[in-house]
C-alpha positions as a Markdown table, in Angstrom:
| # | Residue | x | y | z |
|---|---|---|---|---|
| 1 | Unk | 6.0 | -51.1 | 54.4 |
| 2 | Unk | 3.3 | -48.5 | 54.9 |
| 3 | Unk | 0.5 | -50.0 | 57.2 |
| 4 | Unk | -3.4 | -49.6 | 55.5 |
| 5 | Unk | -4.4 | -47.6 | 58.5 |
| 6 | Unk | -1.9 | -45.2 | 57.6 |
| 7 | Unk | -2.9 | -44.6 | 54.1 |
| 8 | Unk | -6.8 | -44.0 | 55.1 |
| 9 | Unk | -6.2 | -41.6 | 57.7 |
| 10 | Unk | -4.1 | -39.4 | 55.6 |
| 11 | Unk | -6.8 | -39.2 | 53.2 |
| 12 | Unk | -8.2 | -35.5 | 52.0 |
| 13 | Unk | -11.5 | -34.6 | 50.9 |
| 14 | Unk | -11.4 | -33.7 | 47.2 |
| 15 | Unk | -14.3 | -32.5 | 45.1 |
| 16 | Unk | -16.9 | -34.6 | 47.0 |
| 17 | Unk | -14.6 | -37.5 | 47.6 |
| 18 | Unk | -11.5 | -38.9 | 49.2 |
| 19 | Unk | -8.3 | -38.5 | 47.8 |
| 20 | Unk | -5.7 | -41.2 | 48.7 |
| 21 | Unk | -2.0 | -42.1 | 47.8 |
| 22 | Unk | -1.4 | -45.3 | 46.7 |
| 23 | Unk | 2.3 | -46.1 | 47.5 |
| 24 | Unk | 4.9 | -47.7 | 45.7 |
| 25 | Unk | 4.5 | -51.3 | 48.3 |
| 26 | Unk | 1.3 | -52.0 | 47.5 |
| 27 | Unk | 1.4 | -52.3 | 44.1 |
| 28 | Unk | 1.0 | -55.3 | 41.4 |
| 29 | Unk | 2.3 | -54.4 | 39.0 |
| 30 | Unk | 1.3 | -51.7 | 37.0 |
| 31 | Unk | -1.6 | -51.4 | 39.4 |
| 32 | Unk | -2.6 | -51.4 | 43.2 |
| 33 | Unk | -3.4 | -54.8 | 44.6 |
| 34 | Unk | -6.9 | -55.8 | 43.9 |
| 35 | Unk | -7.4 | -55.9 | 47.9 |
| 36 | Unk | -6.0 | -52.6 | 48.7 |
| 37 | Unk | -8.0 | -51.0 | 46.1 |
| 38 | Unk | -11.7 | -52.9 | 47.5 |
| 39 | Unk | -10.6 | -51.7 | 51.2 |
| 40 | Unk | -10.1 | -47.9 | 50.2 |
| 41 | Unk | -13.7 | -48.2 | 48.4 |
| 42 | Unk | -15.0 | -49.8 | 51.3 |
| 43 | Unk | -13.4 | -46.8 | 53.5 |
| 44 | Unk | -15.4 | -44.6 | 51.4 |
| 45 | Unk | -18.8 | -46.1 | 51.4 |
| 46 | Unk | -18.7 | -46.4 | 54.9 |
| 47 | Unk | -18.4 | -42.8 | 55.1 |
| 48 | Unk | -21.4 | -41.8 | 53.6 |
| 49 | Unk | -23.6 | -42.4 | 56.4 |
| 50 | Unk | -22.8 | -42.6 | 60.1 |
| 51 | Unk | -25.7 | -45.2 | 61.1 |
| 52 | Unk | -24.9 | -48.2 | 58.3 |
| 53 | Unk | -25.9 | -51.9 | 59.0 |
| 54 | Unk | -23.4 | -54.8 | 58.5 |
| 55 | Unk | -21.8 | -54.9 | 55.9 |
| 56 | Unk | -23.2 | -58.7 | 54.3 |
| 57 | Unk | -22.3 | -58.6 | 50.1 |
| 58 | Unk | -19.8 | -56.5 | 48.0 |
| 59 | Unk | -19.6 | -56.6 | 43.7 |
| 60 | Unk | -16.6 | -55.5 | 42.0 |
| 61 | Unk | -15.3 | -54.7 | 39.0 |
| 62 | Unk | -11.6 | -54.2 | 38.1 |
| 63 | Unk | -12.1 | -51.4 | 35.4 |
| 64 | Unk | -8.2 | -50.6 | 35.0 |
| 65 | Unk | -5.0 | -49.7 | 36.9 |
| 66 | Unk | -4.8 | -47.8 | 39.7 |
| 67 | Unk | -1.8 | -46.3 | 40.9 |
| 68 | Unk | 0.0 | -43.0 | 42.9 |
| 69 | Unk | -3.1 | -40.8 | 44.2 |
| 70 | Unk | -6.6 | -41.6 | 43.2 |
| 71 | Unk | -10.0 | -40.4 | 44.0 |
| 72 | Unk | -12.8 | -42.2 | 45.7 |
| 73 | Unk | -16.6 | -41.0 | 45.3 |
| 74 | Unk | -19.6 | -42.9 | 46.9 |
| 75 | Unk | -23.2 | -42.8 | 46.3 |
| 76 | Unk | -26.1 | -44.0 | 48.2 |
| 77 | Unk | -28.2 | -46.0 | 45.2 |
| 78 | Unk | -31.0 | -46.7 | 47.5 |
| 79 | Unk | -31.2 | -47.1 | 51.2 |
| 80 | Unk | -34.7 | -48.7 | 52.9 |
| 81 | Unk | -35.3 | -50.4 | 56.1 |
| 82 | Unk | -33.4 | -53.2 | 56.0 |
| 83 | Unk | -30.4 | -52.2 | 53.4 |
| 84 | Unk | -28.2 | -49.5 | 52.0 |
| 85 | Unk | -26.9 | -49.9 | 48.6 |
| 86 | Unk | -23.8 | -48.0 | 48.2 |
| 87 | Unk | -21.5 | -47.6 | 45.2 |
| 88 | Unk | -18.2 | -46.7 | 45.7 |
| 89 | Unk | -16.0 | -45.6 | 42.4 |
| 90 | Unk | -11.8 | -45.6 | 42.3 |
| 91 | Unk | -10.4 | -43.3 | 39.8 |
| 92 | Unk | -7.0 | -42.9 | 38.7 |
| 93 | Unk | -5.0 | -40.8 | 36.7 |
| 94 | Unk | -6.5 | -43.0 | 33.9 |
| 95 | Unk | -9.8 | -42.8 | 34.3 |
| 96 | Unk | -11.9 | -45.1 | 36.8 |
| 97 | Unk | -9.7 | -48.0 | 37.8 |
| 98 | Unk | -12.4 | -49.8 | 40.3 |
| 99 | Unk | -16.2 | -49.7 | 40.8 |
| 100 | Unk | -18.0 | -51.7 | 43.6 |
| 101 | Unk | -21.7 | -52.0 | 45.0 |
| 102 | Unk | -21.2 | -53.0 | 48.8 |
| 103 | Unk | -24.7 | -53.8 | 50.5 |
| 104 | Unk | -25.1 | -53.2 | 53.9 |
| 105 | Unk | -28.0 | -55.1 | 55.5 |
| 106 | Unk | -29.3 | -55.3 | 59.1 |
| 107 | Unk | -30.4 | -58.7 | 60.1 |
| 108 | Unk | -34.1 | -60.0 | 59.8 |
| 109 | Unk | -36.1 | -62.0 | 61.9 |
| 110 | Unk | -36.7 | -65.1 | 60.0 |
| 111 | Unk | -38.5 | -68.7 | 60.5 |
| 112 | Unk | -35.0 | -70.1 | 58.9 |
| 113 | Unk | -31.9 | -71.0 | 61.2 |
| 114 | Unk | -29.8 | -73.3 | 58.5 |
| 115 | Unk | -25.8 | -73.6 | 59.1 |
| 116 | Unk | -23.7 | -76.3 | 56.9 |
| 117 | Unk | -20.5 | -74.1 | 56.6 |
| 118 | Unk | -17.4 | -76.9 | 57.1 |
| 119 | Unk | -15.0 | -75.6 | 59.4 |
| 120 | Unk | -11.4 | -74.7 | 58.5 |
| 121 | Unk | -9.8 | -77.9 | 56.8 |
| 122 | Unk | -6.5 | -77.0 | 58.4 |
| 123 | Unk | -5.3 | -75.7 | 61.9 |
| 124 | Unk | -4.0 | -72.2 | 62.1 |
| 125 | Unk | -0.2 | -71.8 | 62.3 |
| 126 | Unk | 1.7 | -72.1 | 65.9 |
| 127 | Unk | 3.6 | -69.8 | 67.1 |
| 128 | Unk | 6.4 | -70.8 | 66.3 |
| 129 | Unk | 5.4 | -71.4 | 62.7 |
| 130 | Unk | 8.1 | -70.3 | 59.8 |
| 131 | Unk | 6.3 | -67.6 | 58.0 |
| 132 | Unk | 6.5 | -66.1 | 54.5 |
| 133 | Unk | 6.5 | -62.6 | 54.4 |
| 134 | Unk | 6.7 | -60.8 | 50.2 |
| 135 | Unk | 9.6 | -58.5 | 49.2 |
| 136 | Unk | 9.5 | -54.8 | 50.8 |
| 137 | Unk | 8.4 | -53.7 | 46.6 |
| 138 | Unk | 5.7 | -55.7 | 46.4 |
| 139 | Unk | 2.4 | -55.8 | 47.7 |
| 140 | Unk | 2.8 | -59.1 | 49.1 |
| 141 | Unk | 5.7 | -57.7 | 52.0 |
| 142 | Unk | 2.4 | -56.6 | 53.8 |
| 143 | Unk | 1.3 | -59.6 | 54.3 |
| 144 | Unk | 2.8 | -62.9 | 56.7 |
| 145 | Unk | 1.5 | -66.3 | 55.1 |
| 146 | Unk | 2.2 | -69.3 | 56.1 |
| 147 | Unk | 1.1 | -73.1 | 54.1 |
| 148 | Unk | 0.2 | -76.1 | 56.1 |
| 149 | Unk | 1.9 | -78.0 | 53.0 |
| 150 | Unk | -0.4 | -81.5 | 51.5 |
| 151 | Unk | -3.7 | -80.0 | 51.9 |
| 152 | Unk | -5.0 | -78.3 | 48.7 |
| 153 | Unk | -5.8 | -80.3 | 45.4 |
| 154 | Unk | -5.0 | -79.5 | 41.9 |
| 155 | Unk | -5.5 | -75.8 | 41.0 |
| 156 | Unk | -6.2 | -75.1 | 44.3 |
| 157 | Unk | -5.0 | -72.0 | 46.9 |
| 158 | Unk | -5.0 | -73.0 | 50.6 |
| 159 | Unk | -3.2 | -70.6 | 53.0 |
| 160 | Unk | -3.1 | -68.9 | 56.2 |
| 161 | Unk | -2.7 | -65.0 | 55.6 |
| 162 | Unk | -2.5 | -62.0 | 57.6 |
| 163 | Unk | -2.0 | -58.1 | 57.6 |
| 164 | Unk | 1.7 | -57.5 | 59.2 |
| 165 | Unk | 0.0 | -53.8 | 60.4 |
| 166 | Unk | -3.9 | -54.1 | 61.1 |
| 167 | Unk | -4.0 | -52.1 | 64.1 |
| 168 | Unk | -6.5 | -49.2 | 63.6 |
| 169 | Unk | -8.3 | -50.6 | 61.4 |
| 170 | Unk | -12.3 | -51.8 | 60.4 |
| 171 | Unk | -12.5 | -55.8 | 60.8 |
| 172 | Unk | -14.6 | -55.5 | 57.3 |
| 173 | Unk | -11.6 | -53.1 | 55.5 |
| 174 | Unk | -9.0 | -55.4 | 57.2 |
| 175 | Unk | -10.5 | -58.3 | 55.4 |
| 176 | Unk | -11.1 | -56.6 | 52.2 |
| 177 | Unk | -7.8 | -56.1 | 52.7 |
| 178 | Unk | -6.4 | -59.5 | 53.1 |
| 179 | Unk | -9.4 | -61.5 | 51.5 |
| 180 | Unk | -7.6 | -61.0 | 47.8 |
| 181 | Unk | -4.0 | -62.1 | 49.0 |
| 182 | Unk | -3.7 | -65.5 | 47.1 |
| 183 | Unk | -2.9 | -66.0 | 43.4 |
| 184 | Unk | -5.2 | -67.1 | 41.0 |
| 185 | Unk | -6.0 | -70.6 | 41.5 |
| 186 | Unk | -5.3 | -71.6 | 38.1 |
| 187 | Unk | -1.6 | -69.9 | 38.6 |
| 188 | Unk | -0.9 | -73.8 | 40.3 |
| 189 | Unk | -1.6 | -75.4 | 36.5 |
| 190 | Unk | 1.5 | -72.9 | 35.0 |
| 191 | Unk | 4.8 | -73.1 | 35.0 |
| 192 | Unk | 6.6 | -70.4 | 34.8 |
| 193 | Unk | 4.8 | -67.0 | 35.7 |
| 194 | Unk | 2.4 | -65.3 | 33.2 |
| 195 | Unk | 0.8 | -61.5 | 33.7 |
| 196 | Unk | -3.1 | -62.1 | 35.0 |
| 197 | Unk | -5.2 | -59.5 | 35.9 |
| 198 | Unk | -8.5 | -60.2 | 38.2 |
| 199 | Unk | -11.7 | -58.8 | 36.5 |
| 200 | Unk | -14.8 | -59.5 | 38.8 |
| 201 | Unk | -15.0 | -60.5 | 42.5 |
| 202 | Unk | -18.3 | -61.1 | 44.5 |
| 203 | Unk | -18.0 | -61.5 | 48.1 |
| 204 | Unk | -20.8 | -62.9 | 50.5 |
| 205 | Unk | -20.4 | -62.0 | 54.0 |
| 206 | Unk | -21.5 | -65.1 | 56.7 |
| 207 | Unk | -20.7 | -63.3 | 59.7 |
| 208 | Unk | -21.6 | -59.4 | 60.4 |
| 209 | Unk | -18.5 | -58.6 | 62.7 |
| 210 | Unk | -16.0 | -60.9 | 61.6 |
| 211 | Unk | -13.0 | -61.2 | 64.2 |
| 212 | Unk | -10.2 | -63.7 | 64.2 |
| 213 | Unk | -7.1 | -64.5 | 66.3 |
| 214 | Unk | -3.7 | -63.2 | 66.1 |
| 215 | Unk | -4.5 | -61.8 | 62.3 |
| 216 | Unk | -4.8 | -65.4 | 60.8 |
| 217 | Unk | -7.5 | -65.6 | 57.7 |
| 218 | Unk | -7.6 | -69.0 | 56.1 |
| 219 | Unk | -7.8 | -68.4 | 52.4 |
| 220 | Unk | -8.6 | -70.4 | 49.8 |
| 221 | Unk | -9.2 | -70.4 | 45.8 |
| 222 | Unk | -10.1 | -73.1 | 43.5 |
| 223 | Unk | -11.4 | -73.4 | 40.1 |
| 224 | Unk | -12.8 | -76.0 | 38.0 |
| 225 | Unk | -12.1 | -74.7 | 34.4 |
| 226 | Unk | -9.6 | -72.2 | 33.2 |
| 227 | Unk | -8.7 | -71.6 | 29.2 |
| 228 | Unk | -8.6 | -69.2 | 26.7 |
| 229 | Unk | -7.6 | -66.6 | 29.3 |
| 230 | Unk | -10.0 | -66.5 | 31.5 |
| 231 | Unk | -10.8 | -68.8 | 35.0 |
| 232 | Unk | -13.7 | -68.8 | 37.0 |
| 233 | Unk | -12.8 | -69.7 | 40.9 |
| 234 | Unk | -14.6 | -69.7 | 44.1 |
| 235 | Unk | -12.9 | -68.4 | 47.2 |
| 236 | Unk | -13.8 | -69.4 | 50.8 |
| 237 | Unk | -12.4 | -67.5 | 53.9 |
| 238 | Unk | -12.3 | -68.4 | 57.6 |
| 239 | Unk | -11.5 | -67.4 | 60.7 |
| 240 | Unk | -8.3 | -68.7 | 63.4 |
| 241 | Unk | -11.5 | -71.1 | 65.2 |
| 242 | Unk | -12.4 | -72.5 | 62.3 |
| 243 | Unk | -15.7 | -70.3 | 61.3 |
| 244 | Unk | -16.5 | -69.5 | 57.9 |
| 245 | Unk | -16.7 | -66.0 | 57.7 |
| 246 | Unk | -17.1 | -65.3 | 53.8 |
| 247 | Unk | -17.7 | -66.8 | 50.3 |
| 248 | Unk | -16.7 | -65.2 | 46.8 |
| 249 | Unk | -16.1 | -65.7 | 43.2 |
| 250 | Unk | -14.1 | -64.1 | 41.0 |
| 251 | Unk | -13.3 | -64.5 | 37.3 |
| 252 | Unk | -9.5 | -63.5 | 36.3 |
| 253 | Unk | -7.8 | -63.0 | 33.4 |
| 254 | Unk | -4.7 | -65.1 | 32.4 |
| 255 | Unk | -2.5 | -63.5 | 29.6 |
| 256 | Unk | 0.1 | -67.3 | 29.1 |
């Protein structure tokens, strides 16, 4: 498997941008894995400026597939005192495959101290834990998972997760990286296996340097409604102590 770090620092500069190889384990497919592909946006608007704040909210949109070498090009929509709206475009031999807003926003003194976040439903997994790890030709071998088993509820995701090789790597690209790992929640209504394709994800930041222990992420997805095609579901992440670090949506295609 070919760790992320890798992959970003042998990165070129290409007609304004970065130009990165996608390999074959870390696709989905026909295309790169939807986390892969955020991460390597993220790399990029990061690199715009040396003096960003936090990162606290990204938008994306899946476009198309991405695969083998593709180009990353970031612009700095607006930038004020408080936060830097970058836009970070993935294009492939296709055309663009991936475009994403990331906000960065340094915090601001404020009247309001409010905190509700549950903790982590479920503990992390010992250390002796039996772990699932994907094949070695599919995006999924970079990854050890591990499920608690009883926990989650009809069309419902909840699983432990983490990057096999994070070493080296940001604590906001590592969890781009991971934060996309699960199926669609409405994949637990099928049987059988159907093609899907994510087509929008929003992710909220709760925590500005997010850290966990050991490489564990608690995922989860869940959705409500899902038919003709499409699902809506909200995806929570936390860390190995139980803090919620990050909230999201996403709306995914289903093509069975």
């Amino acid at each position: 498997m070919t760790p992320l770090a890798d992959i970003l620092a042998a990165a070129t500069r290409k007609d304004g941008g970065l130009a990165v190889d996608i390999p074959a384990d870390w696709m989905q497919g026909r295309t790169a894995y939807g986390g892969i592909s955020t991460a390597i946006a993220l790399h990029g608007a990061m690199g715009i400026e040396s003096d960003l704040p936090p990162l606290r909210s990204a938008q994306i949109s899946f476009i198309g597939p991405l695969a083998g070498t593709v180009r990353i090009s970031a612009t700095k929509l607006r930038r004020g005192r408080n936060a830097a709206f970058i836009q970070s475009d993935v294009t492939g031999a296709g055309g663009l495959g991936l475009r994403a807003t990331f906000v960065f926003m340094n915090a601001i003194a404020s009247r309001i101290a409010h905190d509700a976040t549950p903790p982590a439903p479920v503990a992390p997994p010992p250390d002796d834990a039996e772990l699932f790890t994907g094949p070695e030709n599919h995006f999924t071998g970079n990854f050890d998972f591990f499920d608690s088993g009883g926990e989650a509820g009809d069309a419902e995701w909840l699983r432990w997760g983490r990057l096999r090789a994070r070493d080296g790597l940001h604590p906001m690209v590592e969890l781009m990286a991971i934060a996309d790992a699960l199926p669609p929640a409405a994949y637990t209504l099928m049987e059988g296996s159907a093609p899907l394709s994510s087509l929008s994800w929003i992710v909220n930041l709760l925590d500005t340097a997010p850290n966990t222990d050991n490489g564990w992420w608690l995922l989860r997805a869940e959705t409500d409604r899902a038919r003709d095609g499409y699902s809506s579901q909200r995806m929570t992440i936390w860390n190995a102590r139980g803090e919620k670090v990050a909230e999201g949506m996403q709306g995914v295609a289903i093509f069975g």
